[in-house]
C-alpha positions as CSV (number, residue, x, y, z in Angstrom):
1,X,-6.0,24.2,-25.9
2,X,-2.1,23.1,-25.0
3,X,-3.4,20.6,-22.4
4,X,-6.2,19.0,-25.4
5,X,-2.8,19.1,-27.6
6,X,-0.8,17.3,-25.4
7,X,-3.5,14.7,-24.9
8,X,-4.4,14.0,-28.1
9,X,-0.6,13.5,-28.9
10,X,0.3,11.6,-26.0
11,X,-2.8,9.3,-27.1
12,X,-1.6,8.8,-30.7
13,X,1.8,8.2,-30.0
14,X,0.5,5.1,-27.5
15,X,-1.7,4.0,-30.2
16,X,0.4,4.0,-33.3
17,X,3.5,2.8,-30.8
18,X,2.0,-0.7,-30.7
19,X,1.2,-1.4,-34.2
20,X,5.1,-2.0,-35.3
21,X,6.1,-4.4,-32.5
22,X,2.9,-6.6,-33.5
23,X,3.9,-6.5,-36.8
24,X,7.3,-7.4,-36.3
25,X,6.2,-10.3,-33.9
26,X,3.8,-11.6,-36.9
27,X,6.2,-11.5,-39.5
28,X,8.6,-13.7,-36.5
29,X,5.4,-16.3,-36.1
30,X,5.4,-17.3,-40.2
31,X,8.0,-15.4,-42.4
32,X,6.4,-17.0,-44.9
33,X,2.9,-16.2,-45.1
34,X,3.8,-12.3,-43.2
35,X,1.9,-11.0,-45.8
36,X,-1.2,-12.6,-45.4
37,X,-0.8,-12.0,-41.5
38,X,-0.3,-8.9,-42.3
39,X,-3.0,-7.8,-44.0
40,X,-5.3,-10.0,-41.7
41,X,-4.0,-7.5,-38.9
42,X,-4.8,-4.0,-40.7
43,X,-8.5,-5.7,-41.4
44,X,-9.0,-6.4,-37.8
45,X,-7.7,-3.2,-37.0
46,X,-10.0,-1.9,-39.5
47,X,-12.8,-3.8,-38.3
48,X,-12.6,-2.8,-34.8
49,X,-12.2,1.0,-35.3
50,X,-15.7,0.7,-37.7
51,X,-17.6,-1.3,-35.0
52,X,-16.5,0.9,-32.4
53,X,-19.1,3.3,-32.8
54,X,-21.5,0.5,-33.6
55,X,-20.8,-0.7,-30.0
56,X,-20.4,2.6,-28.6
57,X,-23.9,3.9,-30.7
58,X,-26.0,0.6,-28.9
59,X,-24.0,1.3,-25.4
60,X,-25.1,4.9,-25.9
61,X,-28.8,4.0,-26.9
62,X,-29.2,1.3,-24.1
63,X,-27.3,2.4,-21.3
64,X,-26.7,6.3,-21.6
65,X,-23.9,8.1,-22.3
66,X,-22.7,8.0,-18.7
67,X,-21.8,3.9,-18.7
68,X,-20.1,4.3,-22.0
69,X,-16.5,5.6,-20.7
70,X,-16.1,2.8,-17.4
71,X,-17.5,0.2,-20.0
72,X,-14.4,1.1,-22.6
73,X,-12.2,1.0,-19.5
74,X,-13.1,-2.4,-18.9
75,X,-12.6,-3.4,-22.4
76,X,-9.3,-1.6,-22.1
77,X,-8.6,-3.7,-18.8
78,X,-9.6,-7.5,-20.8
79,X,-7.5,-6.3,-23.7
80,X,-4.2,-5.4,-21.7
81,X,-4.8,-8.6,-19.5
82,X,-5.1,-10.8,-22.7
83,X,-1.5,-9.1,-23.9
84,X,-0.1,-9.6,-20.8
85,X,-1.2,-13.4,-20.9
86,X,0.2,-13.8,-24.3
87,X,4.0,-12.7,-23.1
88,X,4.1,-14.9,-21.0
89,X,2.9,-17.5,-22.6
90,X,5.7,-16.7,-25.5
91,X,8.5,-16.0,-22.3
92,X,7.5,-19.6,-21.2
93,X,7.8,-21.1,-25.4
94,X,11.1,-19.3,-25.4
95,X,12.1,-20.3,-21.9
96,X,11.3,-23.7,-22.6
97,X,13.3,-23.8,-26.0
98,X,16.3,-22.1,-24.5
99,X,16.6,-25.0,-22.0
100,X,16.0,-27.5,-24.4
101,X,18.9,-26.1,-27.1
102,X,21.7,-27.1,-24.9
103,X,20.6,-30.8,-23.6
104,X,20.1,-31.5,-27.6
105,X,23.0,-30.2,-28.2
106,X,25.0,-32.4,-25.7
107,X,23.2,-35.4,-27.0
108,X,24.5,-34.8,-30.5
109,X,27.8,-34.3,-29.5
């Protein structure tokens, strides 16, 4: 029971952990339209908990119950890679920016 309670904690506090550092990095891609962001994130988020078991029902009915856990692993696997992916992407935007800011700022002096 202790160990199940620990697990189940450890898991929501991962889960819930990344929903305010997306948030905050939507509001940062278009203060103004955050809101509509916004909202557009809960529905995903939303969207994906509800077809989960659709997904997980025709995994179930097709495959067995056995291929369901290493298929959700590999979804896991694609998801973190795409995050991963995106950082950098951003590093290199800001990168790029912060090297830019001072040669503009030369030329207008």
């Amino acid at each position: 029971m202790a160990g199940a309670a620990i697990a189940l904690f450890t898991w929501g506090m991962f889960t819930w952990s990344v929903n305010p550092p997306i948030q905050s990095w939507l509001i940062e891609l278009a203060p103004v339209n955050s809101g509509l962001l916004l909202s557009l994130n809960a529905s995903a988020i939303y969207l994906g908990a509800g077809l989960s078991g659709v997904f997980g029902g025709i995994v179930i009915n097709t495959a067995g119950i056995l291929n369901l856990p290493p298929l959700a692993a590999l979804l896991a696997v694609g998801s973190i890679t795409m995050l991963v992916l995106a950082a950098r992407r951003r590093r290199r935007q800001r990168d790029t920016v912060d090297v830019a800011l001072p040669e503009l700022a030369a030329e207008a002096a």
